[in-house]
C-alpha positions in Angstrom: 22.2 25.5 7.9 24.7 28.4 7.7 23.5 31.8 7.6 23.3 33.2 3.6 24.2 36.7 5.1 27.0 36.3 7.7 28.0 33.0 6.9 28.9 32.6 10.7 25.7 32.2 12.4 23.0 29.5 12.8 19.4 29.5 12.6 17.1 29.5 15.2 13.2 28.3 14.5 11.0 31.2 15.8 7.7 29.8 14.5 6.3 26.7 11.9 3.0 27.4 10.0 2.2 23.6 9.3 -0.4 23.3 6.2 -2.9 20.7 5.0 -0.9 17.1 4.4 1.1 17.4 1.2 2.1 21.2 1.2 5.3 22.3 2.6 6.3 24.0 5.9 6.7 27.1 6.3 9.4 28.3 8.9 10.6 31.8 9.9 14.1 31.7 11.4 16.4 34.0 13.1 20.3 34.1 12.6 22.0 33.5 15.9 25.1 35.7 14.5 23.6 38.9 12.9 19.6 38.8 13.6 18.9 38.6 10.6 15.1 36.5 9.6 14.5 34.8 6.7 11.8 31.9 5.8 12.5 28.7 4.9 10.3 26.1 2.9 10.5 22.5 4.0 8.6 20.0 2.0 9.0 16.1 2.8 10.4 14.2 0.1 9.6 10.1 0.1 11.8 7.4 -1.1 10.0 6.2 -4.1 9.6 2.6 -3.3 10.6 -0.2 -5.7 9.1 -3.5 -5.8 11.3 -6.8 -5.7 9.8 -9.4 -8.0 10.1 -13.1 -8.1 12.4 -12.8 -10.5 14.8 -10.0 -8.9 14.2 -7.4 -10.9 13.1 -3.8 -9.3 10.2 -1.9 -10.4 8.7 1.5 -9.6 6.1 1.0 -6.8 2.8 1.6 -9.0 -0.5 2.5 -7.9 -2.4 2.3 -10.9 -1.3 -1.9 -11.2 -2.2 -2.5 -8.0 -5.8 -0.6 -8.7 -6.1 -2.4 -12.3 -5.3 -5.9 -11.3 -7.8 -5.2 -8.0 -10.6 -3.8 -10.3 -10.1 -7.4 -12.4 -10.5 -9.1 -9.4 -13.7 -7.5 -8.6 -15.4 -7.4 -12.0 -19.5 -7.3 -11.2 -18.7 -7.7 -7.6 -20.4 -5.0 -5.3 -17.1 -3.2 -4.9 -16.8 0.2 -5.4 -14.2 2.0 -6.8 -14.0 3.9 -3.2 -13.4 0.5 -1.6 -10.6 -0.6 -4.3 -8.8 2.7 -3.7 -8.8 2.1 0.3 -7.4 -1.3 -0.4 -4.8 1.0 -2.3 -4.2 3.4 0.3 -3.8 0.7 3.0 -1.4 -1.4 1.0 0.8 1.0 0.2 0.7 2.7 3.5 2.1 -0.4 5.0 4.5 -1.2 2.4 5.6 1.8 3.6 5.4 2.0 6.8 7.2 -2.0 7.3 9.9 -1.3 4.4 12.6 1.4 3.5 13.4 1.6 -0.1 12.0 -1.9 -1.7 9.3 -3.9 -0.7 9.0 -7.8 -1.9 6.2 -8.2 -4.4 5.0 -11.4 -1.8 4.2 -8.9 1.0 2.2 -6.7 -1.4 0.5 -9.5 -2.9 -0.4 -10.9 1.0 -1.6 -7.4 2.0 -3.8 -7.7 -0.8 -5.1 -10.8 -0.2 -5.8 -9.8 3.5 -7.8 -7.0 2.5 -9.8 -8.6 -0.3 -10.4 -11.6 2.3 -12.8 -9.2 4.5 -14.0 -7.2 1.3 -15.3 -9.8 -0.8 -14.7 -13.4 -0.9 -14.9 -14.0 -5.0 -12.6 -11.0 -5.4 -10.2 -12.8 -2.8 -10.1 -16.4 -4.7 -9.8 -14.4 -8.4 -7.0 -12.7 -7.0 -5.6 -15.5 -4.9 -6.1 -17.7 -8.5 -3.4 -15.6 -10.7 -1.4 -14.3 -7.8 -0.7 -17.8 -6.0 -0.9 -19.1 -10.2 -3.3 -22.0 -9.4 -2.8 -25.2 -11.8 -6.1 -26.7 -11.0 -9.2 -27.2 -9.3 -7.5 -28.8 -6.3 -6.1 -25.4 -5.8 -9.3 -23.7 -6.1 -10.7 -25.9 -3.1 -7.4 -25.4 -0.6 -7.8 -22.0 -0.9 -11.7 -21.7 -0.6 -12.1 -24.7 2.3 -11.0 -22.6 4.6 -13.7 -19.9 4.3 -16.5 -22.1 4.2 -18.4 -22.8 7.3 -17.4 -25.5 8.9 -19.4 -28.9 8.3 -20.3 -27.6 4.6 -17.1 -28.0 3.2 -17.4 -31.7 2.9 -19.7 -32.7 0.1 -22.4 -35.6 1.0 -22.7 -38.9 -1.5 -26.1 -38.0 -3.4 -26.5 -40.7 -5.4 -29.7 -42.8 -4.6 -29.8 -45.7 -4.2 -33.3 -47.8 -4.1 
């Protein structure tokens, strides 16, 4: 950054006032040529991320699907709205901290699934159901087996015979 008044020197920092997360940086600098201070504003700006679909396409990176298809997934479940907006947070948070730009849609919708496995177990198989698009019950039963306890997975013959 070139001094605005000499247009020779360069600035040196000579103290930051860093705010609450979200506001901008506040700098006061010193002209290395002529003395001169002036203040500078630095604000972060992030790379909105686009999501890669099955199909190829691109889409804006949107919070409010994520939260609507995760409040359909727990639909008179004892979730609360606080819980479904951490599952927000974290999921974006590492879409954006394991990907620069675009994101595949699979590793959103595996995050998801990850969270929702420790959060609730009916949420995890209603989301699993349309994001893995079961065709039928067998489907159902791969995905849940592994959850149950072992030895209760396997039904027992209850038909009586005398």
């Amino acid at each position: 950054m070139r001094c605005p008044f000499c247009h020779d020197g360069d600035f040196q920092v000579i103290d930051s006032r860093t705010p609450k997360s979200g506001f901008p940086v506040r700098r006061r600098r010193v002209c290395t040529g002529c003395k001169r201070r002036v203040f500078t504003v630095e604000q972060v700006e992030e790379t909105p991320l686009k999501v890669v679909k099955k199909d190829h396409t691109r889409e804006e990176f949107d919070r409010e699907k994520l939260r609507r298809g995760l409040h359909r997934a727990c639909y008179k479940r004892p979730v609360s709205d606080e819980q479904i907006d951490d599952v927000v947070r974290r999921v974006e948070a590492e879409a954006h901290s394991r990907y620069w730009g675009e994101v595949p849609a699979a590793a959103l919708g595996e995050s998801i699934m990850d969270q929702l496995k420790e959060l609730d177990q009916v949420a995890y198989v209603r989301f699993a159901s349309v994001y893995r698009e079961f065709k039928d019950v067998s489907d159902f039963v791969q995905e849940v087996e592994p959850m149950l306890p072992r030895g209760k997975g396997k039904r027992k013959n209850r038909s009586h015979t005398r």
